[in-house]
C-alpha positions as CSV (number, residue, x, y, z in Angstrom):
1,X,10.3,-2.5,3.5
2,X,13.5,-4.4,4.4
3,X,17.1,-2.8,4.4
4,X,18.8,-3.4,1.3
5,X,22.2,-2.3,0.4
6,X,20.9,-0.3,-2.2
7,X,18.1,1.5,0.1
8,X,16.5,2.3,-3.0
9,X,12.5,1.4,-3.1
10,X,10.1,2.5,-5.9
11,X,6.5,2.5,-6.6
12,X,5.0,2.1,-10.3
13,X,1.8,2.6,-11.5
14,X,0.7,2.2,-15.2
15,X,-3.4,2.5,-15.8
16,X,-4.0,1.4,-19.6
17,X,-7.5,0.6,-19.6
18,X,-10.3,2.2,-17.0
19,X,-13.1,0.8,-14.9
20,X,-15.6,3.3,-16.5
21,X,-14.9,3.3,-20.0
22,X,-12.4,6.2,-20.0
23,X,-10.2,6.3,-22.9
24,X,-7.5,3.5,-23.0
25,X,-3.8,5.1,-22.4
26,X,-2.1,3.0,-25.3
27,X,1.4,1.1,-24.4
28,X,0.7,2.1,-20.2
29,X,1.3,-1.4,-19.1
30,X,4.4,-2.1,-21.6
31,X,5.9,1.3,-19.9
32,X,5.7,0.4,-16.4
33,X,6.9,-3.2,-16.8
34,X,10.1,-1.9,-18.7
35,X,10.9,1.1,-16.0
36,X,10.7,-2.3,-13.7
37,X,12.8,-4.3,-15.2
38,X,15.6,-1.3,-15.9
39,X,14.8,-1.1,-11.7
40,X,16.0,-4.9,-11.1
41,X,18.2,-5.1,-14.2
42,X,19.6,-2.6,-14.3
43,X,19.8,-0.3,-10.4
44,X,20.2,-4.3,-9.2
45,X,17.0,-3.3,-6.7
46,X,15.7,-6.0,-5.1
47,X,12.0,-7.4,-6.4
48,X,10.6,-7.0,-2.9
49,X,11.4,-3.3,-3.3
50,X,9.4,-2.3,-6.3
51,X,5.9,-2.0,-5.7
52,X,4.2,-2.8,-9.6
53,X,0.2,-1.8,-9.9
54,X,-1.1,-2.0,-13.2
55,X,-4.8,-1.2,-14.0
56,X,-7.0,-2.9,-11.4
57,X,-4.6,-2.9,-8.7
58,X,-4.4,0.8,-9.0
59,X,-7.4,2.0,-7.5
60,X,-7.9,5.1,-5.6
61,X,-7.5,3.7,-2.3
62,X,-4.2,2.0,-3.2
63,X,-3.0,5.3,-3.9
64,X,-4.3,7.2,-1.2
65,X,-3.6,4.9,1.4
66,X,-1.0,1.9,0.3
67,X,1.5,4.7,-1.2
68,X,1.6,6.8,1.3
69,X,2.2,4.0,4.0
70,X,5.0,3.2,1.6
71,X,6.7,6.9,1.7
72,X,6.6,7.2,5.4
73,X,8.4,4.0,5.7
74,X,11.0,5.3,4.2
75,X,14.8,6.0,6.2
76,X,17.3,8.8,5.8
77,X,19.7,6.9,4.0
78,X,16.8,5.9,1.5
79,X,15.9,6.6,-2.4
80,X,12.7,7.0,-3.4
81,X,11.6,6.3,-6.7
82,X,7.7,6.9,-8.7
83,X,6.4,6.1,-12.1
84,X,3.3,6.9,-13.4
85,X,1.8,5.9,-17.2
86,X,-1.8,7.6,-17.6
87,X,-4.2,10.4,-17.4
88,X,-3.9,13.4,-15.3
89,X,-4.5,16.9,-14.9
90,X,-4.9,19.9,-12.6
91,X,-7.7,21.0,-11.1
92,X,-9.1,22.7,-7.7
93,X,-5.5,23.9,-7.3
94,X,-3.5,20.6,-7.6
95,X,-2.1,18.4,-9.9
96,X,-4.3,14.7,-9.8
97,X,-3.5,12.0,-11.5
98,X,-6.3,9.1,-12.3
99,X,-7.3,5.5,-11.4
100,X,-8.7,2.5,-12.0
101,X,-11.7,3.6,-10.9
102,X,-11.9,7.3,-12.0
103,X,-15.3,7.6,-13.1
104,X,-15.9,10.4,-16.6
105,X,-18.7,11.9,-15.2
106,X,-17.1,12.5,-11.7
107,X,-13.7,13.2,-12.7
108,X,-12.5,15.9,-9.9
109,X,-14.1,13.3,-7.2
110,X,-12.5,10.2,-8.0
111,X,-9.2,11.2,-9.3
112,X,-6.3,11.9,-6.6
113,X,-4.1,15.1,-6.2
114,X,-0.6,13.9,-6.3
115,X,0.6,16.9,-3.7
116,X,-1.6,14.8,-1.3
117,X,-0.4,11.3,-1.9
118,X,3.1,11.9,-3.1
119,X,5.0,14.7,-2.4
120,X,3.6,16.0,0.3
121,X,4.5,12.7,1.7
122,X,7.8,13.0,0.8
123,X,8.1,16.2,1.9
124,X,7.1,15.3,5.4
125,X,9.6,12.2,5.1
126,X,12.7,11.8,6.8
127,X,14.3,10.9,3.2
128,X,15.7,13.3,1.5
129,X,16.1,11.3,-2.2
130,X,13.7,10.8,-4.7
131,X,13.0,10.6,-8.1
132,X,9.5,11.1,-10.1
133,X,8.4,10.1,-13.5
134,X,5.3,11.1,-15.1
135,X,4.0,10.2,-18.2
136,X,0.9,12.2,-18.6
137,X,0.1,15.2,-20.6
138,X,-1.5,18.8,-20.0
139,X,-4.8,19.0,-22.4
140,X,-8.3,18.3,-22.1
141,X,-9.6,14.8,-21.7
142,X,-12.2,14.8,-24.9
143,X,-14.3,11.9,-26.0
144,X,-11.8,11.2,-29.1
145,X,-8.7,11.1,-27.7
146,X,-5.6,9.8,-29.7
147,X,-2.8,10.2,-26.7
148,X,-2.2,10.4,-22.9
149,X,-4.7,13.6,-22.3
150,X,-5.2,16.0,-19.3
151,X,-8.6,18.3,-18.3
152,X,-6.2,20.9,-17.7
153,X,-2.4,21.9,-18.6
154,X,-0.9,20.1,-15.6
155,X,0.9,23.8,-13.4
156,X,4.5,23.2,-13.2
157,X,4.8,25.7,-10.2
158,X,3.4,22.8,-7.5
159,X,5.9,20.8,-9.2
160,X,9.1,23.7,-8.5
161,X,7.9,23.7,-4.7
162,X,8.4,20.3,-4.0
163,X,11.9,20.2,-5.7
164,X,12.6,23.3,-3.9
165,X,12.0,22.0,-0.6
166,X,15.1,19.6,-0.7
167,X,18.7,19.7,-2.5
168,X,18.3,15.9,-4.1
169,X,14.5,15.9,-5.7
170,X,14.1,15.7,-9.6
171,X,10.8,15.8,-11.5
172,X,11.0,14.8,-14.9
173,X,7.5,14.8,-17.1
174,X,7.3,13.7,-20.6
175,X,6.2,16.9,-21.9
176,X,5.4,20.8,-21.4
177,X,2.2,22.4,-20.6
178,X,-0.7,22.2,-23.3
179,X,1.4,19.7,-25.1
180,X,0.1,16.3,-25.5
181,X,2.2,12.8,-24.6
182,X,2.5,10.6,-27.4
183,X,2.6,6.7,-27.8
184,X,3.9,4.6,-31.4
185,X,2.6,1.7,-32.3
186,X,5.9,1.1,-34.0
187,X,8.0,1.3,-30.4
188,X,5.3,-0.3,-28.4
189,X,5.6,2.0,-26.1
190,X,5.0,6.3,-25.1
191,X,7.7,7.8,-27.2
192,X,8.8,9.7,-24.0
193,X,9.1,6.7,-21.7
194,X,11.0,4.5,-24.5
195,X,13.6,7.5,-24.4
196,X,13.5,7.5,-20.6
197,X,14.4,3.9,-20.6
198,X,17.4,3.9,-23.5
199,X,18.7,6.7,-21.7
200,X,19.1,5.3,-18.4
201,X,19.8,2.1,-19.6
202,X,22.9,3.3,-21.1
203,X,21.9,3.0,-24.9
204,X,21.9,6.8,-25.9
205,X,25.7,7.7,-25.8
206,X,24.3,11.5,-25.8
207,X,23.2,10.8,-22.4
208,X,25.9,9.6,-21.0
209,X,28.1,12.5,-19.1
210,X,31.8,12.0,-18.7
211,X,31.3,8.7,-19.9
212,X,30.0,6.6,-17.4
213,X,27.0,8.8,-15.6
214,X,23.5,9.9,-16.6
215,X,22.8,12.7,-14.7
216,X,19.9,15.0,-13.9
217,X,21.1,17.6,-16.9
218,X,22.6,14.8,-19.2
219,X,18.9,13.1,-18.9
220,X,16.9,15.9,-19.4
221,X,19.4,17.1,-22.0
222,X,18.6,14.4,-24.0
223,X,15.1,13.7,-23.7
224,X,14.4,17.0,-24.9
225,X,15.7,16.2,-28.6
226,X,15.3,13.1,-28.7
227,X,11.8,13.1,-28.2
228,X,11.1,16.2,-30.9
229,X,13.2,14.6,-33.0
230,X,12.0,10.9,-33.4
231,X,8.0,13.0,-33.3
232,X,9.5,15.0,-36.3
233,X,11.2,12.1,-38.4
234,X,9.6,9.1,-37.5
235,X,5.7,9.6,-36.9
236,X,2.8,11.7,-38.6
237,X,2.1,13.1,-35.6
238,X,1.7,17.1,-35.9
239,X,1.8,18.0,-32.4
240,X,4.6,19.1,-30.3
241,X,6.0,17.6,-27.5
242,X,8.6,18.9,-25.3
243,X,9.6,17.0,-22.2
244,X,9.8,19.3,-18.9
245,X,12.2,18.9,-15.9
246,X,12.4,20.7,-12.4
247,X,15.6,19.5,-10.4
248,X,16.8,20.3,-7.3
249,X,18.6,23.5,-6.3
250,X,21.5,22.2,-5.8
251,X,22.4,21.2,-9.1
252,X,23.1,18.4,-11.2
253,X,23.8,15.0,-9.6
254,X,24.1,11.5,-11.0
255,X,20.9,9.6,-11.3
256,X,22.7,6.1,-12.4
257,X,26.1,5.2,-13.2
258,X,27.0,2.8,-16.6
259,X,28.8,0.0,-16.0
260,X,31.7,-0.7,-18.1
261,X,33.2,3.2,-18.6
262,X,36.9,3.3,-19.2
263,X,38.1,4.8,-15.9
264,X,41.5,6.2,-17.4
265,X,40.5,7.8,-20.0
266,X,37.7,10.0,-18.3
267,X,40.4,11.3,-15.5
268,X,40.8,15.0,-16.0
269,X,43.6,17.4,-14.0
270,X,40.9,20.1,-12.0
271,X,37.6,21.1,-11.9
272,X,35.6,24.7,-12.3
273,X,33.2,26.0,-10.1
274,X,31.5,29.5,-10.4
275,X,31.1,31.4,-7.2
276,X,28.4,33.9,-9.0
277,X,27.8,35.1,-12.7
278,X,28.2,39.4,-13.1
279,X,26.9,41.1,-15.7
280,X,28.6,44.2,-16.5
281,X,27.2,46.2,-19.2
282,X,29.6,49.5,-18.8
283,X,32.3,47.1,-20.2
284,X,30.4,44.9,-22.4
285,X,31.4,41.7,-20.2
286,X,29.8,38.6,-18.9
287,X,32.0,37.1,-15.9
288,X,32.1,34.8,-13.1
289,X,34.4,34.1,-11.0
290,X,36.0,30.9,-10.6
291,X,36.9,28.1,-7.7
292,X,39.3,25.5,-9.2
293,X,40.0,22.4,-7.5
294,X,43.1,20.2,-8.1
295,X,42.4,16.0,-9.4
296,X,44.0,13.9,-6.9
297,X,43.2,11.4,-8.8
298,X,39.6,10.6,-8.8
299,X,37.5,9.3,-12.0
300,X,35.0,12.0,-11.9
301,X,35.5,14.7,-9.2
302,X,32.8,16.7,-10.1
303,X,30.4,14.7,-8.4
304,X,32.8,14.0,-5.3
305,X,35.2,17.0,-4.9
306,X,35.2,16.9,-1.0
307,X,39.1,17.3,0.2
308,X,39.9,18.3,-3.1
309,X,43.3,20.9,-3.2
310,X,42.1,24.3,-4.2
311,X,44.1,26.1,-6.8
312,X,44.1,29.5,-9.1
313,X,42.6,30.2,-12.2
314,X,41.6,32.3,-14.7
315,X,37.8,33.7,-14.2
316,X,35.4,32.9,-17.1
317,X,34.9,35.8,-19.2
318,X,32.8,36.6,-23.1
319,X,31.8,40.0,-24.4
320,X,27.9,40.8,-24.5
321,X,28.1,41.7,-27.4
322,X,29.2,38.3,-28.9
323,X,26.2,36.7,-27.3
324,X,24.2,39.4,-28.9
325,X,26.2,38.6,-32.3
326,X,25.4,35.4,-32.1
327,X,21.6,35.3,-31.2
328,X,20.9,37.8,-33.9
329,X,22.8,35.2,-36.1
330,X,21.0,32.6,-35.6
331,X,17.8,34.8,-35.5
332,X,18.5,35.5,-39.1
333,X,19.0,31.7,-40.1
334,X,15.6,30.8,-38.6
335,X,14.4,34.2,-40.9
336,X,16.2,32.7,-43.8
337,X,14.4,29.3,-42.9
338,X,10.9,30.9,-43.5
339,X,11.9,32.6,-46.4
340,X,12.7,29.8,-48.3
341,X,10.8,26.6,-46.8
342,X,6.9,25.4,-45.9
343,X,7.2,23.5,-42.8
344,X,4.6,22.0,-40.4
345,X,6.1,20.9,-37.5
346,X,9.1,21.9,-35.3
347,X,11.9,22.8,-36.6
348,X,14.9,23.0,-33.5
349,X,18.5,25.6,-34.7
350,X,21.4,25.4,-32.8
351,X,24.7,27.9,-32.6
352,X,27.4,25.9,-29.9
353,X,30.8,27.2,-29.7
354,X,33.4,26.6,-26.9
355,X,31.6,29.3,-24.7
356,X,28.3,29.2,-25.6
357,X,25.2,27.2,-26.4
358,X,21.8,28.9,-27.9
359,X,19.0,26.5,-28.8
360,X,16.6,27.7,-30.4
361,X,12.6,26.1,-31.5
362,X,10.5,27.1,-34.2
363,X,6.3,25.9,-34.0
364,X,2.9,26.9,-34.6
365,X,0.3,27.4,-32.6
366,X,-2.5,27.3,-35.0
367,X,-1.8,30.3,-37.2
368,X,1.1,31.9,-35.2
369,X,4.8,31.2,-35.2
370,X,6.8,30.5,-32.1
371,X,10.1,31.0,-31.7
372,X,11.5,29.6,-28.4
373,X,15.3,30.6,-27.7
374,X,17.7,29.4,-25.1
375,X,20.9,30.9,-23.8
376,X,23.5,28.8,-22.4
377,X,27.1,29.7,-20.9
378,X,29.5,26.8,-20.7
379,X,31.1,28.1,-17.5
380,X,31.3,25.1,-15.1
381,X,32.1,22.2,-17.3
382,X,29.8,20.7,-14.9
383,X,26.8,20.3,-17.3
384,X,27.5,19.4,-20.6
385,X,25.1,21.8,-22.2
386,X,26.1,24.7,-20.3
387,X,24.8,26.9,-17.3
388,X,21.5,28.1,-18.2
389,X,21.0,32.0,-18.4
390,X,17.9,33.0,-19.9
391,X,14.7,31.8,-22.0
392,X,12.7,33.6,-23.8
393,X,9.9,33.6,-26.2
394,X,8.8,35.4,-29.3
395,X,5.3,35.8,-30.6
396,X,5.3,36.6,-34.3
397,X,1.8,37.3,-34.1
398,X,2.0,39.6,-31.5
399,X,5.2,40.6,-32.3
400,X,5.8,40.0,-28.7
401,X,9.0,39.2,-26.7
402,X,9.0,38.2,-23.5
403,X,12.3,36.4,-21.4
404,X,12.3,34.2,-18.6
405,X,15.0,33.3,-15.9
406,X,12.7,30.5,-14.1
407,X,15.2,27.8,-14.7
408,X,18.4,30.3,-15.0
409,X,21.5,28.6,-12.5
410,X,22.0,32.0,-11.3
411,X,20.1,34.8,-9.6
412,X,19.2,36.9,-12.3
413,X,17.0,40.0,-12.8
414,X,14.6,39.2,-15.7
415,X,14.1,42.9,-16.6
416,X,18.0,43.9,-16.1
417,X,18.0,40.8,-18.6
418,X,15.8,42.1,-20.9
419,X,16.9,45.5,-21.4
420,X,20.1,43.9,-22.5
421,X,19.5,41.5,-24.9
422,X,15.9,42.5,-26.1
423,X,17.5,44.4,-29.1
424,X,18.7,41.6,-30.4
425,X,14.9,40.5,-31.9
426,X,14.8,43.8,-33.7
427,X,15.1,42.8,-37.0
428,X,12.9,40.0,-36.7
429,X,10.2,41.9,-35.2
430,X,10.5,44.1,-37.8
431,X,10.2,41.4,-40.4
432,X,6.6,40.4,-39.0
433,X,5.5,43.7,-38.4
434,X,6.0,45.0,-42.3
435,X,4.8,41.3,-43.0
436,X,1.5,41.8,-41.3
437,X,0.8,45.6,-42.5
438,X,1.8,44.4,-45.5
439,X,-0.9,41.1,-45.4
440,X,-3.6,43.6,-43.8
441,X,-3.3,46.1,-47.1
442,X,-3.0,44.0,-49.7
């Protein structure tokens, strides 16, 4: 690899059509070429440093050997960047990806584990930025197969690891576990991918942070509605598909910068940080308290706030119980929403104010409804959706709740979290439980 300015290098690999008569991954080839071209068009990367294997070129041994000769030639100073358009899945422990030459009735054999020829890799690399892009899904790979398919729901936990292991890694994949990445005829190209590329080439304004950056939230911000959403309105398709994200510890960062961005009128005066988030029932109060830094003068200082002047100022502060107000709120809209309408496919509800963000989606999984809710604290002003608190998930089947704080940005206690807002589903779970007494008797 020669030094380049940029020091950014990037390997794509797109398999569309298979040695051994595996089921073709529709639009593969059309992905990879346009993530190239946003690469030298776009990043201004030179065309020696983007490596481009497409179908027969990306054979096992290119994999396992050529890529990681690639990775351990990388510097300090480097980025690294990795596409893949095809079939993968997880088995004996590890997530694989396939080939070329992946052969159906020796899948596990001839497939390769990408802890093994990427991130390990990376891991043991002196470089300490990079980038991954997977288009695959996490299902079965079946004889009639209509999108990008997977033997098993890829685990997102070897995924978490690697980012873990250094403060400027991002994995973005185009959708959640058990879900299913879909290609349209009418774009030409994986519906997740086409996103991907309008987003970081600067043609999705809702993508765009403070005007001139995509970042690693603005990006993953976006890709998770607009994928949903063009699914919902724009395709028969009546699967789900939810893109999934696992980003670096340390926060958001800038992934590209848009060209063009009015300087002036995207200065602001100072900057909030949060040194912790408390919770503190006794007084019904969610608070953080709060470093602010002083502009000197700089377009965007929360992505270069070194020297800044520090400054006092208020900590941020909301009741509990308006949170609580406001999920049971919108708890009752999507209740409402059942009520009155048939629906088939995903429905997303939203409640944003000046503090707070709750997203919430409705599916089915076969017979059962989903509800998937989302807290979000706008406490920073460094991510434009908010600082994530808490998910959580409700089973109306089951009438089951159960929260997560995986991807919360603070050190939170799942059951402290729990106990305190798990009230708040009371009226809906006791919607579905009179509703399925009530289906069992009559």
């Amino acid at each position: 690899m020669n030094e380049e300015a940029y020091n950014t290098y990037a390997v794509i690999i797109a398999v569309e059509n298979y040695q051994f008569g595996i089921k073709k991954v529709d639009y593969a080839k059309n992905d990879a070429q346009a993530f190239q071209q946003w690469l030298i068009n776009n990043l201004k990367i030179p065309q020696e440093n983007v490596k481009l294997w497409l179908d027969v070129d990306a054979t096992k041994s290119a994999l396992t050997e050529e890529l990681r000769f690639e990775i351990s030639r990388l510097n300090e100073n480097d980025k690294f960047i990795f596409y893949y358009a095809g079939h993968g899945f997880f088995d004996g422990g590890h997530n694989k990806i396939t080939t070329w030459d992946t052969h159906p009735y020796n899948i596990q054999e001839t497939t390769v584990s990408l802890n093994q020829i990427l991130m390990g890799p990376l891991r043991n690399s002196i470089c300490n930025k990079s980038l991954i892009f997977i288009d695959a899904c996490a299902s079965r790979i079946e004889e009639q197969l209509t999108s990008r398919e997977i033997i098993f729901d890829m685990n997102p936990s070897e995924f978490t690891e690697f980012v873990q292991s250094n403060n400027y890694r991002a994995m973005f994949l185009s959708c959640s576990r058990g879900e299913k990445s879909y290609s349209s005829p009418t774009l030409k190209h994986g519906i997740w991918t086409h996103f991907l590329i309008k987003a970081l080439s600067g043609e999705a304004c809702e993508a765009i942070d403070r005007g001139r950056f995509i970042t690693s939230t603005s990006l993953q911000n976006y890709l998770s509605r607009a994928v949903p959403d063009f699914i919902k309105s724009s395709t028969e398709i009546r699967g789900t598909q939810k893109p999934w994200a696992e980003v670096s510890s340390s926060g958001t960062f800038v992934i590209c910068e848009i060209p063009g961005a009015d300087d002036e009128n995207n200065i602001i005066d100072f900057i909030l940080i949060p040194e912790r988030l408390i919770i503190d029932v006794d007084h019904d109060l969610i608070w953080a308290p709060l470093r602010g830094l002083k502009n000197d003068g700089r377009s965007y200082p929360m992505y270069d706030y070194e020297g800044l002047e520090e400054i006092d100022v208020e900590a941020y502060c909301i009741r509990i119980s308006k949170v609580k107000d406001e999920i049971r709120n919108l708890l009752e809209k999507i209740l409402d929403f059942l009520l009155n309408y048939d629906w088939e496919e995903e429905v997303l509800f939203e409640s944003n104010d000046d503090k707070l963000n709750i997203t919430a989606f409705l599916n089915e999984d076969g017979e059962n409804i989903i509800i998937s809710l989302g807290i979000s604290l706008k406490i920073s002003g460094l991510h434009p959706m908010g600082d994530i608190i808490f998910d959580s998930e409700f089973n109306t089947e089951k009438t089951e709740l159960k929260i997560f704080t995986d991807h919360c940005d603070y050190i939170l206690d799942e059951d402290e979290i729990y106990n305190i807002f798990a009230d708040c589903w009371d009226g809906i779970k006791k919607f579905f439980y009179l509703k399925k007494n009530f289906e069992k008797n009559y």
